[in-house]
VOBA-1610 file (N, C-alpha, C; in pm, whole numbers, padded with zeros to 5 digits, always signed):
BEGIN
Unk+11871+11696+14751Unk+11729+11709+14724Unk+11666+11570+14726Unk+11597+11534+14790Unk+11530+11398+14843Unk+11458+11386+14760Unk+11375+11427+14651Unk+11261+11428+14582Unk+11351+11425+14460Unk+11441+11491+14446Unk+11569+11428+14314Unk+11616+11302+14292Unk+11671+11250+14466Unk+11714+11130+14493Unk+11611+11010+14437Unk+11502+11042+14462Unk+11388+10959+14508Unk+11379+10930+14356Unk+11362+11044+14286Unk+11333+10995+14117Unk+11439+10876+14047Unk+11564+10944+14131Unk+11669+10849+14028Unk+11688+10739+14105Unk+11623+10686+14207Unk+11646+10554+14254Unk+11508+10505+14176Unk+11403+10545+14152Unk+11322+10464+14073Unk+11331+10465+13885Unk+11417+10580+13826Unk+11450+10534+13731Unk+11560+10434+13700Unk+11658+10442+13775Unk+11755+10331+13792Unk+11718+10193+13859Unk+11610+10202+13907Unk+11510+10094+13952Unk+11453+09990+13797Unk+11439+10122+13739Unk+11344+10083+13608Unk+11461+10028+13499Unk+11595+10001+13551Unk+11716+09964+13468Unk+11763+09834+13530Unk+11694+09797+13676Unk+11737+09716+13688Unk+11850+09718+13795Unk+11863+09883+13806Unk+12013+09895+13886Unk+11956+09939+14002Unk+11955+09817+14152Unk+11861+09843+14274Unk+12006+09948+14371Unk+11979+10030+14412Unk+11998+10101+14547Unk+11917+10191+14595Unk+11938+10242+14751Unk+11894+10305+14820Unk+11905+10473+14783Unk+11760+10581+14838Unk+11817+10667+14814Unk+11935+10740+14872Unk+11982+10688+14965Unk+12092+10735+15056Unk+12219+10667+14949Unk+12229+10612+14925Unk+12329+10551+14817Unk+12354+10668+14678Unk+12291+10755+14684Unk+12260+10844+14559Unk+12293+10958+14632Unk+12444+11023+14525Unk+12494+11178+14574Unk+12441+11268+14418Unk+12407+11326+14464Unk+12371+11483+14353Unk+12499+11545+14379Unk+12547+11579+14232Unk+12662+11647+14211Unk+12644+11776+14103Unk+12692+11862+14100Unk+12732+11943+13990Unk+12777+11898+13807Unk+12713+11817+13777Unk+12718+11750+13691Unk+12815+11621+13717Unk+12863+11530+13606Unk+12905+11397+13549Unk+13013+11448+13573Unk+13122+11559+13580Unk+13202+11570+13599Unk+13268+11545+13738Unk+13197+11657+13814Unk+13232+11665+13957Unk+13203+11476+14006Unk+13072+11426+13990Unk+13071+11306+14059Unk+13191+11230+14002Unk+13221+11209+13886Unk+13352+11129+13821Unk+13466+11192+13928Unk+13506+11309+13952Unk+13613+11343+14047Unk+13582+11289+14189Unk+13483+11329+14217Unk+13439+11233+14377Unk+13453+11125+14377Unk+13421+11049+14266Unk+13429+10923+14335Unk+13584+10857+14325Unk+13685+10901+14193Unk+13776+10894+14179Unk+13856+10927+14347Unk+13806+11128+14361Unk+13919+11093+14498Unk+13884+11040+14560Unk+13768+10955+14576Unk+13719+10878+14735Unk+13817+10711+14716Unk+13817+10657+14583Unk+13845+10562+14560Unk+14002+10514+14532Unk+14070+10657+14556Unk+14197+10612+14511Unk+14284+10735+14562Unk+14463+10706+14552Unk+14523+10805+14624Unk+14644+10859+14527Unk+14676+10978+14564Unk+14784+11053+14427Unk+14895+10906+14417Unk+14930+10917+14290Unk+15027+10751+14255Unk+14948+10658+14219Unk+14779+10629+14213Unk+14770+10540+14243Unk+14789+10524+14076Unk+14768+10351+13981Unk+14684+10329+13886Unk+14571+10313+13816Unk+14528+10406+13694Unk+14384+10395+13700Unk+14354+10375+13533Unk+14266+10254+13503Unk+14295+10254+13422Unk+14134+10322+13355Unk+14189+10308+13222Unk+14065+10372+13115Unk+14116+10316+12978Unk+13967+10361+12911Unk+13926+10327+12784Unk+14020+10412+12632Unk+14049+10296+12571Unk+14108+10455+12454Unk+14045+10382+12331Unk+13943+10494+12253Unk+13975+10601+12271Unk+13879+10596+12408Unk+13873+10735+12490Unk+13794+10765+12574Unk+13804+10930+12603Unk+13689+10929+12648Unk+13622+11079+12688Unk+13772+11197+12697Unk+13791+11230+12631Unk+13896+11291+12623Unk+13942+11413+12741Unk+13831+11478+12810Unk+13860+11588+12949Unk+13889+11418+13054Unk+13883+11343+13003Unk+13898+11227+13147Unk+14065+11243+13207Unk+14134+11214+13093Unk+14256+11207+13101Unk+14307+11298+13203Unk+14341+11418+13149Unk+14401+11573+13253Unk+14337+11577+13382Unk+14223+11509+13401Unk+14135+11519+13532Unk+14172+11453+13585Unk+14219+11348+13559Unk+14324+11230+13634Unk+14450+11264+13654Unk+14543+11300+13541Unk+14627+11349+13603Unk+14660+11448+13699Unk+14548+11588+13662Unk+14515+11701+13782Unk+14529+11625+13913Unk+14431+11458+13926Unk+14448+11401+14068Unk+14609+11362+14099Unk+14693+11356+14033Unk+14824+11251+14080Unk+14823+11126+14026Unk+14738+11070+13956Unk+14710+10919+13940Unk+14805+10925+13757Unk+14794+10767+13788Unk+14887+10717+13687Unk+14799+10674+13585Unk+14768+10676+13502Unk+14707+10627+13363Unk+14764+10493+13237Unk+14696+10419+13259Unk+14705+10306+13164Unk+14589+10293+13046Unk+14585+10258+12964Unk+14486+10227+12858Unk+14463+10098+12829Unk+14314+10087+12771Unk+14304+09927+12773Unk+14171+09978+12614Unk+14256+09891+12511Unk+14161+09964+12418Unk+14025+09922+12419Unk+13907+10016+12355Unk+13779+09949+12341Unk+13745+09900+12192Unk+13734+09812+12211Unk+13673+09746+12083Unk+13534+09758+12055Unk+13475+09735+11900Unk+13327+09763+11932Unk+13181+09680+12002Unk+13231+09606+12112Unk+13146+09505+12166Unk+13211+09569+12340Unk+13284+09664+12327Unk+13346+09698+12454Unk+13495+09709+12516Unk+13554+09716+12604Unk+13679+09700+12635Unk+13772+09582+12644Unk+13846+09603+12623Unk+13899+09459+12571Unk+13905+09371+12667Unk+13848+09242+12706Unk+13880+09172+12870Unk+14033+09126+12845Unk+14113+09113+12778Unk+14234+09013+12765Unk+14316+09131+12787Unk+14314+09265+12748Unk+14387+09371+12782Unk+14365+09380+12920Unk+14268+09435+12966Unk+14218+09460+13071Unk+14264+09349+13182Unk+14254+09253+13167Unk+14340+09122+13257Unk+14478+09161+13266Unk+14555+09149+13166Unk+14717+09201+13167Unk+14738+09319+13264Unk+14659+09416+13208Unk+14686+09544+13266Unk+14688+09539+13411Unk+14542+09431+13427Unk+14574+09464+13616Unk+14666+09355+13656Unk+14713+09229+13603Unk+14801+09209+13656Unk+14898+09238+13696Unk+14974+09344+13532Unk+15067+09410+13544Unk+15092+09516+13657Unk+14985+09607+13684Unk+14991+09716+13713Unk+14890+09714+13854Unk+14850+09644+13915Unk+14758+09660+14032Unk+14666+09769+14035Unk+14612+09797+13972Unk+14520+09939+13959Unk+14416+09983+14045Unk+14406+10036+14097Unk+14282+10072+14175Unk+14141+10097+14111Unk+14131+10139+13989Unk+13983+10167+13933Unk+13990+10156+13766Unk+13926+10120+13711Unk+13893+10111+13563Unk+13757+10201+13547Unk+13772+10309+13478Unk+13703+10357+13409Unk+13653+10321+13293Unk+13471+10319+13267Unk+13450+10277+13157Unk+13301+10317+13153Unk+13249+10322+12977Unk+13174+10384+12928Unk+13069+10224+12893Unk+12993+10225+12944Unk+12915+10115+12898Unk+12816+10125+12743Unk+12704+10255+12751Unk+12615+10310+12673Unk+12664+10392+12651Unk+12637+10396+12479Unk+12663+10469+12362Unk+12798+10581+12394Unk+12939+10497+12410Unk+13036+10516+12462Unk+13084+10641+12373Unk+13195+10728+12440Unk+13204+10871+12402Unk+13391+10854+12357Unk+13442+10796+12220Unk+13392+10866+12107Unk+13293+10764+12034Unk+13304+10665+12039Unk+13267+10559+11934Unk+13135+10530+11944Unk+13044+10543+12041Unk+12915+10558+11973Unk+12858+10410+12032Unk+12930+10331+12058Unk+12897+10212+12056Unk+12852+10151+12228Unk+12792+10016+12271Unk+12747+09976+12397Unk+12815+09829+12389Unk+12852+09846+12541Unk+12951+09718+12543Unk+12838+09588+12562Unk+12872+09452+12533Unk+12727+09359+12520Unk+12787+09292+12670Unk+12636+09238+12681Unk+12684+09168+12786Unk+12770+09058+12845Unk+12810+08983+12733Unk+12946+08915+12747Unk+12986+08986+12782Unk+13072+09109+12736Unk+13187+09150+12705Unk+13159+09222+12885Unk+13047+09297+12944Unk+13048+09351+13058Unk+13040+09263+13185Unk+13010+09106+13143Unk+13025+08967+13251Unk+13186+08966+13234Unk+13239+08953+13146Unk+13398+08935+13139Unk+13460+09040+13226Unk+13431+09168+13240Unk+13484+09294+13266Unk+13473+09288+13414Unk+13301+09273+13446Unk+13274+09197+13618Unk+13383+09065+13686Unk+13420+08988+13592Unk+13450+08883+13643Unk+13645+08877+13645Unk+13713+08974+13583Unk+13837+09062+13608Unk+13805+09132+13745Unk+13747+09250+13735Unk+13693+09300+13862Unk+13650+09224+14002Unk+13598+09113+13994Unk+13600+09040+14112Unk+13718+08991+14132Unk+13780+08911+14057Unk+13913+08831+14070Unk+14014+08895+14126Unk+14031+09047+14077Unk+14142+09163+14163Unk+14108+09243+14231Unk+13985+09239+14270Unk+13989+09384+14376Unk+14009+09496+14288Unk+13909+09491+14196Unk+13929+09611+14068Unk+13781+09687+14102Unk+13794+09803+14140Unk+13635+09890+14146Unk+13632+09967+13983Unk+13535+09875+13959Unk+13481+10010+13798Unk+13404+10106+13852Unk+13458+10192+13759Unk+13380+10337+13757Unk+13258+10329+13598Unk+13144+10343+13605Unk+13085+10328+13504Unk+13015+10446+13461Unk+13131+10525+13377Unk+13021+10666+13348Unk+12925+10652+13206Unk+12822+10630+13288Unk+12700+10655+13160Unk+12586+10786+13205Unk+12671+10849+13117Unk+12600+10979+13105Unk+12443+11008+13008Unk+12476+10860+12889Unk+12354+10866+12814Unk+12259+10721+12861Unk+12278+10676+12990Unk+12166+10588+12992Unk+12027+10596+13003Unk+11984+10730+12970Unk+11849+10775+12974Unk+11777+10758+12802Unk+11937+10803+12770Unk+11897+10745+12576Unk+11943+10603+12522Unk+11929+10542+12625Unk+11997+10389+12518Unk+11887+10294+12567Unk+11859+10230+12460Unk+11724+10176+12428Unk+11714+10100+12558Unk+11540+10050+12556Unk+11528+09946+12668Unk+11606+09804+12644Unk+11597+09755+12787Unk+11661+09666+12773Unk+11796+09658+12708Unk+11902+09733+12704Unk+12023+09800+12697Unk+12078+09774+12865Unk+12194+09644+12853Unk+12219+09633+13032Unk+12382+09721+13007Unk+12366+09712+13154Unk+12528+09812+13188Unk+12588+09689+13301Unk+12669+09798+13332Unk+12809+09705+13445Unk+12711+09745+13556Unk+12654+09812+13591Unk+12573+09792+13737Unk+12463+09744+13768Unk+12374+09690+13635Unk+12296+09594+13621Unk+12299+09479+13667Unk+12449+09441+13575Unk+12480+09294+13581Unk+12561+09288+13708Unk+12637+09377+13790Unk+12698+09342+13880Unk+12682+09395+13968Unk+12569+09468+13988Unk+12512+09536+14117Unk+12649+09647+14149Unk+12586+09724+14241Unk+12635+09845+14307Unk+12786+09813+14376Unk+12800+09638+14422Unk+12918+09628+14499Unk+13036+09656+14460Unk+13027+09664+14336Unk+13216+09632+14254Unk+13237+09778+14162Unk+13070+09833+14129Unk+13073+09916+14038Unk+13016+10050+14082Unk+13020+10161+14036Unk+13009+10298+14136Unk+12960+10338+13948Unk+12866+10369+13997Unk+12767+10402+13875Unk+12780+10533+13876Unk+12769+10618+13807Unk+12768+10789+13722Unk+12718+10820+13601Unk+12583+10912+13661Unk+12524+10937+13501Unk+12490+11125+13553Unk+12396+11170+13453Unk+12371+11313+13433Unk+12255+11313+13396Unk+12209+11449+13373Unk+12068+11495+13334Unk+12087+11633+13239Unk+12235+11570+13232Unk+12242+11745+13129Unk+12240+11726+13005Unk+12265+11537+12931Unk+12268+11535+12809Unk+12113+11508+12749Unk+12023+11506+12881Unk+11875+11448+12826Unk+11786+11551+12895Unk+11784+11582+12969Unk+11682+11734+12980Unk+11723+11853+12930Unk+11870+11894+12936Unk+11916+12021+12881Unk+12082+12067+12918Unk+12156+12079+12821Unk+12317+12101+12834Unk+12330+12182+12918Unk+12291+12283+12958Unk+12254+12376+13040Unk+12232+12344+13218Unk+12169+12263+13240Unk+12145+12200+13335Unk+12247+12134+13409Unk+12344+12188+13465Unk+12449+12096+13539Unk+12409+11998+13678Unk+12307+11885+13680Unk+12269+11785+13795Unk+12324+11665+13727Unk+12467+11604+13765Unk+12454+11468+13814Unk+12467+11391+13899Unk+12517+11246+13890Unk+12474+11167+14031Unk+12568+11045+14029Unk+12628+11033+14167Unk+12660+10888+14198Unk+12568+10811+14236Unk+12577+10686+14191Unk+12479+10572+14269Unk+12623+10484+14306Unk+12592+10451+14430Unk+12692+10339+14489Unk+12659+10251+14605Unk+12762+10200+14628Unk+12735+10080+14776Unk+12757+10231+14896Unk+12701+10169+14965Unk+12709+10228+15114Unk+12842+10258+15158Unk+12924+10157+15121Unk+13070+10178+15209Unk+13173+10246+15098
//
């Protein structure tokens, strides 16, 4: 829906987070796009890491893919960068999952240190974050995320419209790079 697209490239405009509407997939909610972009980004075996605690249906949905699971805990300023370093050294991972705004269980938003540190792991390895913010429609202005600060190239943005217009409502959306 082009007139869908069109809205969420200018509210994500209004965040700061620039792409095209062609860069923007409508999905069946936060779920389905989290699985798309996962299988686009990675292959059964691969490593993927995530947040603990974290979104708890994340887990089995990953494994449902074949992928291997690591944890990197979140602290309350965000995910840990010194874990998160180890881990991909250790483990070469293909994607880090992570909750920027008002993170699901803890409630909390990672600051921007802590999401420049997270960018700057991610550049160094060839690490693509996955950034599901499902509530960035409720987290105050001026509230930055990982695709703010690091643009669309490194980070594959995912949010919804079901936790702020209506639960009921299954529309969400990838925003990403072109390639």
């Amino acid at each position: 829906h082009a007139g869908l697209r069109h809205d969420k490239r200018q509210r994500l405009g209004q965040r700061d987070i620039e792409c095209e509407e062609s860069n923007i997939i409508l999905t069946h909610g936060a779920s389905q796009a989290l699985e798309l972009a996962v299988r686009c980004l990675s292959t059964r075996g691969d490593m993927v890491l995530v947040e603990d605690p974290g979104y708890c249906n994340l887990y089995p949905a990953l494994q449902a893919l074949g992928l291997r699971i690591a944890s990197i805990p979140r602290n309350p300023d965000g995910p840990c960068p010194a874990q998160l370093e180890r881990m991909v050294r250790r483990h070469r991972p293909r994607l880090f999952i992570t909750t920027s705004i008002l993170h699901n269980p803890t409630g909390t938003c990672s600051t921007a240190d802590n999401m420049r540190a997270v960018l700057k792991i991610a550049r160094q390895h060839d690490l693509t974050v996955i950034e599901d913010d499902i509530f960035l429609d409720l987290a105050p202005a001026g509230q930055q995320t990982l695709s703010q600060l690091g643009g669309l190239e490194r980070v594959v943005h995912i949010g919804s419209f079901s936790k702020t217009i209506g639960p009921g409502l299954r529309v969400g959306y990838v925003a990403c790079a072109a390639d």
